[in-house]
N, C-alpha and C positions, 0 to 999 in steps of 0.2 A: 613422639606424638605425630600418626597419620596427617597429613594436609587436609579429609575429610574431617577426621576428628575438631582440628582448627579451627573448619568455619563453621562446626554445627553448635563449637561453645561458644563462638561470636555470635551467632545468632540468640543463643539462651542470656546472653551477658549482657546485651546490647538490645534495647528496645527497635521494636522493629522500623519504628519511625527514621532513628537514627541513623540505622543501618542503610537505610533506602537512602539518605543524604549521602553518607560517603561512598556509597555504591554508583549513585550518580556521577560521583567524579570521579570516578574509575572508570565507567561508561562515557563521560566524554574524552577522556583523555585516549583510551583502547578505540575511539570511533574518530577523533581525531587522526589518529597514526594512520589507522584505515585508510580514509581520505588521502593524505600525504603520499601514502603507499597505491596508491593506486594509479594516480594523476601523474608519481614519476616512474611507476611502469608503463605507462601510457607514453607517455613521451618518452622514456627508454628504448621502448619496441619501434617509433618514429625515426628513433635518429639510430637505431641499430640498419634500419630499412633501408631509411635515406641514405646513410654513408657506407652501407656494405655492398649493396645491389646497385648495378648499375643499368639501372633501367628505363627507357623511353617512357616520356610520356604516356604513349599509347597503353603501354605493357603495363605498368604502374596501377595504369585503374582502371584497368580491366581487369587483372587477376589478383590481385593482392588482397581486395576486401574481400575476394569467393575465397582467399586460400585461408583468410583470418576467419571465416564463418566455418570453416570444413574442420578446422582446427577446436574452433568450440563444439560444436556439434561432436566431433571424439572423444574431449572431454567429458562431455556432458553425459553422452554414450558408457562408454570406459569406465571412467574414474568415477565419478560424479554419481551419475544414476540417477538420476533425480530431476523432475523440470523446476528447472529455477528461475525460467523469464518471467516479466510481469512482476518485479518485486513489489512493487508498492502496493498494489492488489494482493498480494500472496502476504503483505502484512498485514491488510484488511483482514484478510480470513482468519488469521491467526488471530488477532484479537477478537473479531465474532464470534467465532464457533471452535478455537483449537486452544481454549484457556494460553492464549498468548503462546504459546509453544513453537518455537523456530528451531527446526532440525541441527546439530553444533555443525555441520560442513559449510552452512552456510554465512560461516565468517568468515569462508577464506572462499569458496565456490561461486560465488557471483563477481569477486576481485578478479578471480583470476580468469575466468570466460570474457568478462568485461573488457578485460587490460587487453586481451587478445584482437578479441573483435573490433574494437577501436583504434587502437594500434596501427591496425591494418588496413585501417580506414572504411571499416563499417559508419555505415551513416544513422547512426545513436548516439546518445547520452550515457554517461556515467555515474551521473545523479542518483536514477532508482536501483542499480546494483550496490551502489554505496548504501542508500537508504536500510536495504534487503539486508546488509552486510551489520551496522549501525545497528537495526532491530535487532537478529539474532545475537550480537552481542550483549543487548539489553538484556536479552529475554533469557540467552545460558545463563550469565549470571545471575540473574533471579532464581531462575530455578537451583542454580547450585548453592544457593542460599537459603532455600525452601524457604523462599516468601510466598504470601498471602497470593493471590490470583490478582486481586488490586495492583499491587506493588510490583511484580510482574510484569505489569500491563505497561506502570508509569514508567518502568526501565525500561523495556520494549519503545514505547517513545522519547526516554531518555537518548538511546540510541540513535532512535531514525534523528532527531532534531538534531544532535551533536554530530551527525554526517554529511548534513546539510549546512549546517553551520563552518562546517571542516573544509569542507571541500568549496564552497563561493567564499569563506573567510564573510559569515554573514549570522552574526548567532541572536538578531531578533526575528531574521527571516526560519532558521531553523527552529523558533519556539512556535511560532505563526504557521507554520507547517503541520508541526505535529496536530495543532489547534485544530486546523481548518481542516487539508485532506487527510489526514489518519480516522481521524469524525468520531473521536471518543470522545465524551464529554470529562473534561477535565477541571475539577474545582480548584480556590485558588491555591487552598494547601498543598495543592501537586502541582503550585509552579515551579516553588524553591527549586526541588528536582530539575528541571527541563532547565532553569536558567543556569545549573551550577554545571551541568554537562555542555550545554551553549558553550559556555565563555570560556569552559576548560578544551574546549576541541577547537575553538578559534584560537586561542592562544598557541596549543600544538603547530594548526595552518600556521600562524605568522612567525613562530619559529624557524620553522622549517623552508617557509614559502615569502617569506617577507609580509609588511602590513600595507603594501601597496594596495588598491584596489583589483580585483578580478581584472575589471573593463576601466581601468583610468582612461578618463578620455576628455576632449572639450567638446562645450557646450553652452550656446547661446542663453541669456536668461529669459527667462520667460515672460512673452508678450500678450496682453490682455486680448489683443486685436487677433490672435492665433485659435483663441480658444473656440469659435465653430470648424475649424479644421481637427483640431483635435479629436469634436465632438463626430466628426465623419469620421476619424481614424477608429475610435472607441466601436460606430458601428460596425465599419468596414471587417475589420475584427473580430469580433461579435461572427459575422459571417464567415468568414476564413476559419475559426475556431468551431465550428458546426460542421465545416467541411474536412475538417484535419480529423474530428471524431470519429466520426459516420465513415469516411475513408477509411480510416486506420482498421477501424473495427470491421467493415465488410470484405474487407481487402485479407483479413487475418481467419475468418470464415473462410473463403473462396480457397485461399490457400490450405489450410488447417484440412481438407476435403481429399490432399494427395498425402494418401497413406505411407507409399516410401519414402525413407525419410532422405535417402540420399538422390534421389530423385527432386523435392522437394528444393534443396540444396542447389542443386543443379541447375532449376532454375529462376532461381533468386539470385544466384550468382551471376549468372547470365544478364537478368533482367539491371543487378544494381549496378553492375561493371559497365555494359552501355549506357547508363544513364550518368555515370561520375564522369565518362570521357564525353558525352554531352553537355552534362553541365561540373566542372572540378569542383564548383564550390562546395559540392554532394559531400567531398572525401571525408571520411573522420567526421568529429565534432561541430567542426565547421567555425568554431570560436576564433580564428584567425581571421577570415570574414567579417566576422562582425566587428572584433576591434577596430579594424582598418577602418567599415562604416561608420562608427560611433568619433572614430578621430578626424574625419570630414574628407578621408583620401577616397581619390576617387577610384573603384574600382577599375580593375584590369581580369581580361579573360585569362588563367592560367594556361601556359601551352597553346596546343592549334587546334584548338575546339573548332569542329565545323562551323559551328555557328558563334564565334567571333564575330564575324561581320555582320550581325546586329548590332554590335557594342560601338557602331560607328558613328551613331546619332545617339543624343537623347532620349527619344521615343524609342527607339531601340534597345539602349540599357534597361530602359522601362520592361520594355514587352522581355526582356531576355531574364531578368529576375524578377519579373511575376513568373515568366517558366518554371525557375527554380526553388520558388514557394510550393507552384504546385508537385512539385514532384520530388520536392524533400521527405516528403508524407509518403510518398510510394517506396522511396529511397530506405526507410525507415522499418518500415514494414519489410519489404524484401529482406532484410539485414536481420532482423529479429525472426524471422517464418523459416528463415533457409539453414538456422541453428546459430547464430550469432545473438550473443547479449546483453541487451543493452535496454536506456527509458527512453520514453518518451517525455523527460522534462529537459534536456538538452536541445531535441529539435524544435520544443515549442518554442525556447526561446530564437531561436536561429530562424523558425519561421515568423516570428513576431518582428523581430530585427529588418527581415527584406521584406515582408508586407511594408513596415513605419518608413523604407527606404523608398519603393515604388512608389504608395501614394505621395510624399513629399516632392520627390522627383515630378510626378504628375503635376500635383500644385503647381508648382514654379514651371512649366513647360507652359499653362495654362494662362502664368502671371501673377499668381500668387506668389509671394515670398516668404518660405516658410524653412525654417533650417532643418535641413535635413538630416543631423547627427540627434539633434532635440527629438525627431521622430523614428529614426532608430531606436534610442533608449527609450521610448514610449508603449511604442509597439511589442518591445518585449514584456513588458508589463500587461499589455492588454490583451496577447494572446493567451498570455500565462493564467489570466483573470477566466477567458472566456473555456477554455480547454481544459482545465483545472478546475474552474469555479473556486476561485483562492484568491477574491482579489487582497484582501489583505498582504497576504504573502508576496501576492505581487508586486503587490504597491513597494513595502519596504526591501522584499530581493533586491530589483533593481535597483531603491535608491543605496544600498550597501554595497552591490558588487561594483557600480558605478561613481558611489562620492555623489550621485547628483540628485541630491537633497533639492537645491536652487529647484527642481523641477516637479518638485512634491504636490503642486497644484495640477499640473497637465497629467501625473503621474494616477491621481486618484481619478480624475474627471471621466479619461479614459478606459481606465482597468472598470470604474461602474458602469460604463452606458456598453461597455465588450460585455461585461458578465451579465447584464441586464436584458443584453439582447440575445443569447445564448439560454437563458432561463424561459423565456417565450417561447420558445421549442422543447426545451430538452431540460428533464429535472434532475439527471445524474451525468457527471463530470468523466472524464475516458477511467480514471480508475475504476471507479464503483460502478459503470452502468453494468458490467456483465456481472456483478454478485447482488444485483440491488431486486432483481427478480426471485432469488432463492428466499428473501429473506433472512440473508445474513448480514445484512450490511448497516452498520452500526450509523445512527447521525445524532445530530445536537439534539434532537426532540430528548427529551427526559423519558419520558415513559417506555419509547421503543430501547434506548440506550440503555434503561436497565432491564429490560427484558434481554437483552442481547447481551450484557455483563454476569447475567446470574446462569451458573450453571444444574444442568438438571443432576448430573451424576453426584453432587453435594447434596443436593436434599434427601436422595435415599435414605430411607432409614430399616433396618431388616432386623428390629426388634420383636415381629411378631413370630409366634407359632405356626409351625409348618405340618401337613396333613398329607397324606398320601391318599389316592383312590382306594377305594376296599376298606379303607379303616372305618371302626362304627362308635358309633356314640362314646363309646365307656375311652377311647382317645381325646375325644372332645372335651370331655369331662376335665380329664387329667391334664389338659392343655390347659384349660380355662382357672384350674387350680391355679397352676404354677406360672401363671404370665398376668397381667393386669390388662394386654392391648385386649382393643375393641373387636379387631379382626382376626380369623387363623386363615393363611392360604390353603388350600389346595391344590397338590400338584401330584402328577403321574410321575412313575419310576423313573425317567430318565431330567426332574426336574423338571419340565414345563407345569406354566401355570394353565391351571383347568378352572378353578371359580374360588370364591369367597362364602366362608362362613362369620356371617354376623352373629358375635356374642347375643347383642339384643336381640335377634330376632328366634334364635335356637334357645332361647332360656326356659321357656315352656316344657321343653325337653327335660332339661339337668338335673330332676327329680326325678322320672319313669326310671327308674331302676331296671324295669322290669321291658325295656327296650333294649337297655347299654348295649347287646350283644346282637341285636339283628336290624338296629335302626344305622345304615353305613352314611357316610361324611358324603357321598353324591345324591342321596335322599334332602340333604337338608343344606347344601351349598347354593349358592346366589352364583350368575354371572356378572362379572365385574362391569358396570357401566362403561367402563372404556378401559383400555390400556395406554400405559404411556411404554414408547420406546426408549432404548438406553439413548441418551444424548439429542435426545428431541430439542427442537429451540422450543426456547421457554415459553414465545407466544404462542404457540400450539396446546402446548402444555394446560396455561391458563384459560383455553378457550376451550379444550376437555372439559375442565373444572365448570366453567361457567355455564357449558349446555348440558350437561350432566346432574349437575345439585349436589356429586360428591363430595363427601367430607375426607376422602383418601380415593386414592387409585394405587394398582400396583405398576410396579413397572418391571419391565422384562427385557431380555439380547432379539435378536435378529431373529433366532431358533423359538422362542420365546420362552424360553426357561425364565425362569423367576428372579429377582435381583433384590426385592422389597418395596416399600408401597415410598409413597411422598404424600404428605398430607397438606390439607388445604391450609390450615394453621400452621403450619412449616413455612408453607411457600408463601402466605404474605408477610409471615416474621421476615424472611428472608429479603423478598422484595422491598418493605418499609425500610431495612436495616439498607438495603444498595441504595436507594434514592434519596435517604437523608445523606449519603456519601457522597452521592453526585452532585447534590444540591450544596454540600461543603456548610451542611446543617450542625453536623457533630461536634 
């Protein structure tokens, strides 16, 4: 017995409900490993670097992260073929408009660009390649299981949460993820799924990784007399997070404008390499940094940074990492434009971290006394809130990857008054602003969510009779015999649709005998009120239907050959049936 054979009787044996449960924990456990696998290729490639080269500071970081971007960028070139940056947006799409469909390279193609550019001390995240990694694994196996489009979906985010969960050892922030940024609405019948991949890919992490925290660290408890400090941190934030968006994205334009790509490369390289021997804390992840901050050590300049000797006063530490707030976000950008891999949820939290470090530093310079490792772990959380728009997620990431529960009040105060003030300006988060204009981009609203779940290529229906130009009445006839549909198309020799013949409206005819043979199918054909395209989004679709008064449209390819009509009573059985689903009515 074939391996296909195998799971097409599991699928016939096993209701598909079922099915989708233990598929979930095969999905977290495969998204787990991922995780695992990537985080000790990552630190592989470090300590292969560290202990095989012996190289100067200077040398170190200035070439090392161009040579780990030169190296993705081949890949990706080469092998790969395919752009694969921006995961978390690229799983957007697929859930809106690609029936959840994740190309199968990309369970191992976003790992392995990833691990490189990091490695090598690109200044990204590993998060949304894992995420990108986590979905496509969802999503193959659904498909190799020919599930439902639903079911699909829920594996697709089975994935992304079980990677997120894998990888911070954090599996209620990776249920809260999927919730909030993936923005499919998900009822409660397709929790079970997400929690049973959660807990199965954190347990993978803590085998592997130990059940320590990400960021163990200490921290002051929480003082009632702190909280308008906080409430400035939440703004301040708020604004930081507006400028890391808006950067990111004009900055990825500006660039995205130099057509060669090795060129492009070139200088990114250039630009990140001077700016990591400017500021070292740039190099990699930058997660060593932040522990040090969150355990209340005081930093130290690595190496002989020219600009050390700011770090000789207070005010100076101050002014030298708000520096390297700002230009993490450039860091970032350059690393990702020049061909290197990587997200943007690692440096929000890194820029969350030394924003919540500078302002506290501030505070206490000024007289206030306010603990500073408390506003580190805060700050993570409120950048995440504002830059994301996830404070949820934010809230509980940090209190998991950190153990610091005790700070669940400063934790939520801040991530709301950062996303609160982030929402005043701007109503899409850095993943979805650049697909929220196409109208593909899926959010909690109900109505738009199932417009954006139901596809149009399912409703076709191409039951009806087909006509050629030139044919006359006495076809019509014999059509109308042997079919019961309302409509017969019309189309010319090479298949394109030319117009419609309404039964009702030709019935006057179907008697004149004494026409059959000189009354032709272009004499007595209708132009279709509208056409619909193959793969149209739905709300287009529906808004055909509604300025129209159709009771059917046809739909047609690119070329516009004919494909079969979608009816109005089709399309809201369909619609009624997705929303009692959303609604978790059934």
């Amino acid at each position: 017995m074939t391996i296909p054979q195998t799971h097409k009787q599991l699928k016939h044996r096993i209701p598909e409900r079922s099915l989708l449960l233990m598929l979930s924990f095969v999905v977290g456990i495969s998204s787990g490993f991922a995780a695992v696998l990537l985080t000790a290729c990552i630190d592989g490639i470090k300590h292969f670097l560290d202990s095989s080269l012996s190289l100067s500071y200077n040398i170190q970081y200035l070439l090392l992260p161009g040579v780990g971007m030169l190296i993705s960028l081949l890949l990706l070139r080469y092998l790969v073929r395919d752009n694969i940056s921006h995961g978390v947006t690229k799983v957007l799409l697929a859930v809106s408009r690609g029936e959840s469909k994740i190309k199968p390279h990309n369970m191992w193609s976003s790992m392995l660009t990833s691990s490189v550019t990091i490695g090598f001390g690109g200044s990204v995240g590993a998060e949304a390649p894992i995420v990108y990694t986590g979905a496509a694994i969802g999503s193959n196996l659904g498909r190799w299981f020919d599930l439902s489009y639903r079911n699909i979906t829920i594996l697709l985010g089975c994935g992304a949460a079980g990677a997120i969960a894998g990888i911070f050892k954090a599996p209620l922030a990776g249920v809260l993820f999927t919730m909030e940024i993936l923005l499919f609405n998900i009822s409660l019948s397709s929790m079970l799924p997400l929690l049973i991949s959660t807990i199965s890919a954190t347990v993978v992490a803590y085998i592997f990784r130990g059940q320590t925290p990400m960021f163990a660290c200490t921290l002051t408890p929480f003082q009632l007399g702190n909280i308008p400090f906080y409430i400035l941190l939440g703004a301040a934030l708020g604004f930081g997070s507006l400028y890391f968006t808006k950067t990111t994205l004009w900055l990825e334009d500006k660039i995205a404008k130099i057509s060669n790509s090795y060129l492009k490369w070139a200088i990114c390289a250039v630009g990140l390499g001077l700016m990591i021997f400017l500021f070292p804390q740039l190099y990699g992840e930058g997660y060593g940094v932040l522990g040090d901050l969150l355990n209340g050590k005081e930093m130290e300049v690595e190496g002989s940074s020219v600009l050390s000797f700011m770090t000789r006063s207070g005010w100076g530490v101050a002014a030298f990492f708000a520096l390297v707030f700002f230009s993490k976000v450039i860091a970032m950008t350059a690393t990702n434009a020049g061909g290197g891999n990587g997200g943007t949820f690692g440096p929000t939290l890194f820029c969350g971290a030394i924003a919540g470090f500078v302002l506290a530093r501030c505070f206490n310079l000024c007289g206030a006394t306010v603990p500073e490792q408390n506003f580190v772990l805060v700050g993570m959380a409120a950048m995440m809130a504002g830059v994301m728009q996830a404070p949820m997620t934010a809230i509980f990431l940090i209190a998991e990857i950190s153990g610091g529960y005790e700070l669940l009040i400063p934790l939520i105060l801040t991530s709301t008054v950062s996303y609160g003030t982030v929402r005043l300006f701007d109503k899409y988060s850095i993943y979805n602003k650049r697909i929220a204009q196409s109208g593909d981009l899926l959010t909690h609203d109900n109505d738009q969510a199932v417009l954006t779940l139901m596809n149009t290529n399912s409703l076709i229906r191409d039951k009806y009779p087909r006509l050629l130009l030139g044919q006359h009445l006495r076809e019509v006839v014999a059509a109308v015999q042997n079919s019961t549909a309302a409509v017969i198309a019309v189309l010319d020799t090479e298949g394109r649709f030319q117009g419609v013949i309404d039964i009702g409206n030709v019935r006057k005819y179907l008697l004149r005998t004494d026409i059959y043979d000189r009354l032709k199918v272009e004499n007595i054909m209708e132009t279709a009120p509208a056409l619909i395209e193959q793969g149209e989004k739905m709300e287009s679709v529906m808004r055909k239907f509604d300025t129209t008064g159709a009771w059917r449209l046809p739909v047609v390819d690119a070329e516009r050959h004919y494909l079969g009509f979608i009816s109005r009573s089709r399309l809201l059985t369909a619609y009624r049936n997705e929303l009692k689903a959303i609604s978790n009515e059934d």
